[in-house]
Structures are given as structure tokens and as C-alpha cells.
N, C-alpha and C positions, 0 to 999 in steps of 0.2 A: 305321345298323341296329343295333338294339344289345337287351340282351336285356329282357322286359317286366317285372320286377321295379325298372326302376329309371325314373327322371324322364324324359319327352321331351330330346332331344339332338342336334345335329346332328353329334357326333362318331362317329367308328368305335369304340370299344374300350370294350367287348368287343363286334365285330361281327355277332352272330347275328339273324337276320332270324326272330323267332318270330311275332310279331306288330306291326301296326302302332301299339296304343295308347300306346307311347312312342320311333315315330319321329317327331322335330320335321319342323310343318306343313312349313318349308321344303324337305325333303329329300322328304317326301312326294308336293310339288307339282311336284319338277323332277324325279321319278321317273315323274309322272303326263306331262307334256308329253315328257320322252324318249322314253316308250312310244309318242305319237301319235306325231313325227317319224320312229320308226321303221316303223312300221304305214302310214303314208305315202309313206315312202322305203326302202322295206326294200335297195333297192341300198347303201345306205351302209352297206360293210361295214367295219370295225373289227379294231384288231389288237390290242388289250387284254389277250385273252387266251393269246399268245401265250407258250410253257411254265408257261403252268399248268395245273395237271389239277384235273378235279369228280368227285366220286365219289356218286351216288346211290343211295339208298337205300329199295326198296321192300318194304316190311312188305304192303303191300296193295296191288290191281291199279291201275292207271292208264293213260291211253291220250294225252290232252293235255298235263298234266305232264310226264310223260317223253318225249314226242318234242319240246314245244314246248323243253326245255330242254336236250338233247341238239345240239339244230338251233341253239336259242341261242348255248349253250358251240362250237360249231362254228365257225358263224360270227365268234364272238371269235378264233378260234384255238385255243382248247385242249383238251386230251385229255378224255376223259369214261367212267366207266365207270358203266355199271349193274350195280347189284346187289339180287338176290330173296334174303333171307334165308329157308333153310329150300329152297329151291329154286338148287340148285349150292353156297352155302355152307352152313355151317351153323346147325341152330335154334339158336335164342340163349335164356338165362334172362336174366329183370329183375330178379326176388328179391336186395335185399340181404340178405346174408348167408345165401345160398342154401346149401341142402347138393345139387349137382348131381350127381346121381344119377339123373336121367329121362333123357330124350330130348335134351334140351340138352345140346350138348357146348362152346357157347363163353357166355361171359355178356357183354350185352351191353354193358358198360363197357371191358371188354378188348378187343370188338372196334372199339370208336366210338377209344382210344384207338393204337391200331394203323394205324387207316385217316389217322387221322390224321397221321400222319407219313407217309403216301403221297401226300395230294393235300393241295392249296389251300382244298379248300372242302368242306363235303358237303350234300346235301341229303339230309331224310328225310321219308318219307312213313308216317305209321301212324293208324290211324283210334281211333274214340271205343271203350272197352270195351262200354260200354253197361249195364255193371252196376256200377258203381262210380262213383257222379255227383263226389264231392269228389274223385279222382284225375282224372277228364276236363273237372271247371272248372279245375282249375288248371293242365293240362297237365301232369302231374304226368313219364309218361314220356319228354316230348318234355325238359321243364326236366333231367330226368336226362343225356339224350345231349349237352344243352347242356354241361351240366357237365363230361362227360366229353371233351369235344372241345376240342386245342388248336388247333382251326383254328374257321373260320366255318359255324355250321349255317342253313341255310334251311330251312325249315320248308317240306314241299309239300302239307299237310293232314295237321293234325294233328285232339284229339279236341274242340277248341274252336277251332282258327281255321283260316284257310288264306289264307295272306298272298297266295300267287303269284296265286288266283284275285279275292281282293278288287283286285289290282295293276290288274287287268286287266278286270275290272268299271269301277273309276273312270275309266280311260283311256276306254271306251267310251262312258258317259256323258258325260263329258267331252266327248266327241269327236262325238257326237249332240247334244251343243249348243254345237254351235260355243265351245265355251272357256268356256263360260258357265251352269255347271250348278246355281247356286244359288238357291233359290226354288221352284224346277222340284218336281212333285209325284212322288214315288217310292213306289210299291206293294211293297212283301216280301209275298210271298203263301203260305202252306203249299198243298199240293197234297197228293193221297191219292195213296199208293204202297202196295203189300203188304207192305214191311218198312218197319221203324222208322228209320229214316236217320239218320245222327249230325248235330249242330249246325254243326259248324263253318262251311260254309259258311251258311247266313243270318245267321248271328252276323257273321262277316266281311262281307257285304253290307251289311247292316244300319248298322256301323259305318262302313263307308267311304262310306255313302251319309248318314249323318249329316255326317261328317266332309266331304264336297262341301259340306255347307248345301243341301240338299234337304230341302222338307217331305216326311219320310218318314211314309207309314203300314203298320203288320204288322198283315195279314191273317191271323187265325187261329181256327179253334176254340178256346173257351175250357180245352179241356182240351190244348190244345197249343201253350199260349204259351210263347215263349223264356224264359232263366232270367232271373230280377229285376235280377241282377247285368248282365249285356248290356244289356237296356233303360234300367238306368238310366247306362251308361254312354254310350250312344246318345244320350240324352234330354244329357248335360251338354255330349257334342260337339255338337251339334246347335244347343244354345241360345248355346255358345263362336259360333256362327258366324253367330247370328241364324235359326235355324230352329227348329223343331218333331220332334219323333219321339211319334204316339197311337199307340194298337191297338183294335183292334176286332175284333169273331166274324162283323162282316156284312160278305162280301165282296164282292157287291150296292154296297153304299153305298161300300164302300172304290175299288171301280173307278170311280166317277162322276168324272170330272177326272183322272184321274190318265194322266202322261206314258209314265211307265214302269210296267211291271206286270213284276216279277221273281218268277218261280215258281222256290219249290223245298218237297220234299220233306223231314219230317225227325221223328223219333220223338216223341213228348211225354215229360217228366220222367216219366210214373206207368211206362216202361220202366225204370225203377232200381229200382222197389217194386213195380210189381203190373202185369209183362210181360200177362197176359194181359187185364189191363181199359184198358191201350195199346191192344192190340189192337183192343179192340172198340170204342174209341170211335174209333180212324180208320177201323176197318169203317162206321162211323155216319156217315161225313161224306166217302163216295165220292164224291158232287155237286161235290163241291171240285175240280174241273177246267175250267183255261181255255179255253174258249169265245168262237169268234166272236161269240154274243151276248154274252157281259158284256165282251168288248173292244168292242162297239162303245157302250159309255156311257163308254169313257175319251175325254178329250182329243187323240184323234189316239196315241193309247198304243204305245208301241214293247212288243215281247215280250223277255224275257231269261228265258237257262237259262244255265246252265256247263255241262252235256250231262254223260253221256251223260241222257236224256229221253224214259220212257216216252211212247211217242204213243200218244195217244186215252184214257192215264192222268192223266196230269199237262196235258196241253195235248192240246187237236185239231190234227188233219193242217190244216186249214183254216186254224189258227191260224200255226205255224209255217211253213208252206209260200207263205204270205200274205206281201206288201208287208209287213208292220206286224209283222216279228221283226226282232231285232237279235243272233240267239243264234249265226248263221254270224262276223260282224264282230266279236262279243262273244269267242267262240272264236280265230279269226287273234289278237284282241290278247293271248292267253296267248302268245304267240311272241314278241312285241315288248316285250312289260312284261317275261318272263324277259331276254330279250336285257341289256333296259335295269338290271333290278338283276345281274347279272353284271356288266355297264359300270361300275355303280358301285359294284361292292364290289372291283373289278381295279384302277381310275382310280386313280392315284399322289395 
């Protein structure tokens, strides 16, 4: 796990888990099978983390992350704190070379560097600004807390990725076909929501579903394609593995064969430049909701969310409630894929 500025590796150091595009395949693949054996056998519990403590970190709400990896660090052994900045601690400034004089009373290098000398690890969670597009492609606040931190960061959704839920996506797929998920045709689909939803997650989908060797296709309005940079990285993991990654506006043709259909939600670029004609053009493309009839032109199509998931917005009751989702098994495996990178960033 190491940090994304630098070449694939299968070494620790520097350990921070930001993103997958430069953990080497192997450590990827034996993260992906540990997550099934334990999603399988969750009885085999583990002493790994026995005196170590996690300290997390929630800038914004969460309901799967923080208990799957609470329950995770648990079941290792070791201690766990949560922490709401702003909420019991105190609000933090980012600004370098702030003159803090507001509301902030700690800056949040002072405090990434403090916690660290408390625990083993941290995780943090903070979402996309939404107005500042070159600070949220590059991670810009998350690459800060990295810096700041002499211990290991995980990343639990940041404003461009979110490693723990891509973990735990692959496993599932994976694990939906029997070990063997290469070839196999994967839909990313945008769905209409009332707010503008950060990338992170389809971007991580996306990749890890490249990164299986599934022909992937992103379903999207053409005014809400992911950024150039993700697709084209998509597109070179993809072709590393013997696959494909297209896009298309018709989501119609995009459902026809396809195995998996992964909905998600999420703002288009023109919210960094002109908020209000975002707006209107996902007002424009309500239609954009899974439906029992457009799943039944997939191939037997499995459904996927990471939840939480407007119903009768984003998917029908009919859909999700149906034989044909995988978004309850897709969920448990955030427990087991957490489990499994705490495993391996404690394993001697």
C-alpha cells in the first residue's frame, strides 16, 4: 500500500493506502481473495491486531465504513477510536499559512501529526469540495494528511477515490464469478439523484473493474462523463489485461448483455463552472433509473450499489428487492475487505 505519486510496488514504505493505481497487481489480487475467504469464513478470527490502535476520522457522515471497520479493527484485536472533527473535537483549518483567526481553533496538520503518535494507523474520510476541480483530481487535501502523518493513512473516501469500497466491489465480483471475472461485461451506470454527488466512487469502480479485465462499459449522459484523466486510465488498465473500457449516452444499448449493472450517482464537471446548468441538465435526465425493464435486456445482470440508495430514484423497489441484486453481499464484503487490509498492513 503505498502512496499514489509513486510506481506500482509490492513493498510497504511508505504505507498509506490512498488509492489503488499504484498497488502492484499482486498484493491487489491476494487482498481480493482474502476479502472472499473471509466473507466466507468470517469464524476465522485473527490476532494481528492485538495492541494496536486505529484512529478514524470523519470529516463527513458514514454508516458502512465506520462500523465495517470498527468491527474489522475489532475482530483483529485492536483498539479503535472514532473521531467527528467539528463535532466533540475541534474545527480544523487547511490553509497553509493560515492566519487562524475564525472559527478554527486547530489546523489540521497539527492535528494529523499528534494523532499520530497515539495510534498505528489512521483512517480518514472527507468528500469532494465540489468547487475546486484541480484540488479534488489530485487529492490535493487527502495527499496533505498523508504528508502530515508518521503513521499509515487509509483513505475511507476521499474527493477522487475510495479504495475501501473499490476493495470490496472487486471481491464481490470476483466472487459472483466464481474466481473468474475476466471477460465478463460490466456496466458503471450514472443514475439521477437531486444533488450533485462527488466522483469518487465510479471512478474507483470503474478502475477496479478495469483492473479485473472486464469489458467495461460507462453509461452516461453526455454532459456527465467522468474526467478524461480516469477514463483514460481505465482504458490502459484494461487493455494491460486484455480488455476494453467504451462509453456511451445510451443506456438502452449499454444494458443489452451486460452481467453486472453498477449504479451510481454523481455530479457532472460543469458543477466546478456553472452549478446551475449541472443542475439542469441532470433535471433533464430523470429517466436515468434502473428499471426491471432495462434489466431484463442484460444477460442474467446482477445489480450493484455501495448504498446508501435512493429507492424508486436511482433503482426500483422491484429491482433491488429482486433475485438479480448483489448490493446486500456487495455491502457484508465492506467488512471483510476492511478486515483483510488491516490484516495486511499489521502482518509482520
Amino acid at each position: 500500500m503505498v502512496s499514489p505519486m509513486q510506481p506500482p510496488t509490492d513493498a510497504l514504505a511508505p504505507p498509506h493506502l490512498l488509492n489503488w493505481s499504484s498497488v502492484a497487481r499482486t498484493r491487489w489480487q491476494r487482498l481480493i481473495e482474502q476479502a472472499r475467504a473471509l466473507y466466507h469464513h468470517p469464524e476465522r478470527q485473527q490476532t494481528v491486531g492485538r495492541g494496536k490502535s486505529l484512529g478514524l476520522l470523519f470529516f463527513n457522515p458514514s454508516l458502512r465504513t465506520r462500523t465495517s471497520l470498527e468491527v474489522a479493527a475489532a475482530r483483529l484485536g485492536a483498539q479503535v477510536s472514532t473521531l467527528q472533527p467539528g463535532r466533540g473535537t475541534w474545527d480544523m483549518s487547511w490553509a497553509q499559512g493560515a492566519v487562524m483567526d475564525g472559527a478554527a481553533a486547530e489546523h489540521v496538520e497539527d492535528a494529523i501529526a499528534v494523532l499520530g503518535q497515539y495510534y498505528d494507523a489512521l483512517g480518514v474520510r472527507l468528500f469532494a469540495s465540489g468547487t475546486d476541480l484541480e484540488a479534488d483530481r489530485t487529492d490535493a487535501r487527502m495527499q496533505q494528511i498523508a504528508q502530515a502523518s508518521p503513521v499509515p493513512i487509509i483513505n475511507l473516501e476521499s474527493a477522487w477515490y475510495h479504495p475501501c469500497q473499490a476493495l470490496a466491489d472487486a471481491a464481490t465480483i470476483t466472487d459472483h464469478f466464481d474466481g473468474s471475472p475476466a471477460g465478463r461485461r460490466v456496466v458503471v451506470t450514472w443514475a439521477y439523484h437531486p444533488k450533485a454527488l462527488p466522483m469518487a466512487v465510479p471512478n474507483s469502480a470503474l478502475l477496479a473493474a478495469a483492473r479485473l479485465g472486464c469489458e467495461v462499459t460507462v453509461a452516461r449522459p453526455a454532459s456527465h462523463a467522468l474526467h478524461a484523466s480516469v477514463m483514460e486510465e481505465a482504458r490502459q488498465s484494461a487493455a494491460h489485461h486484455g480488455a476494453t473500457v467504451r462509453e456511451t449516452s445510451d443506456l438502452g444499448a449499454a444494458m443489452e448483455g451486460a452481467e453486472i449493472v453498477y449504479a451510481k450517482s454523481w455530479g457532472g464537471l460543469q458543477r466546478y463552472t456553472d452549478p446551475a446548468r449541472e443542475a439542469a441538465q441532470r433535471e433533464a435526465h430523470r429517466d436515468w433509473i434502473i428499471s426491471s425493464e432495462r434489466m431484463a435486456r442484460t444477460r442474467n445482470g446482477q445489480f450493484m450499489h455501495c448504498l446508501p440508495v435512493r429507492r424508486n430514484v436511482v433503482v426500483e423497489d422491484a429491482v433491488l428487492d429482486g433475485p438479480a441484486s448483489l448490493h446486500l453481499r456487495q455491502a457484508g464484503y465492506r467488512l471483510s475487505a476492511q478486515q483483510a487490509l488491516l490484516h495486511e498492513l499489521w502482518t509482520p
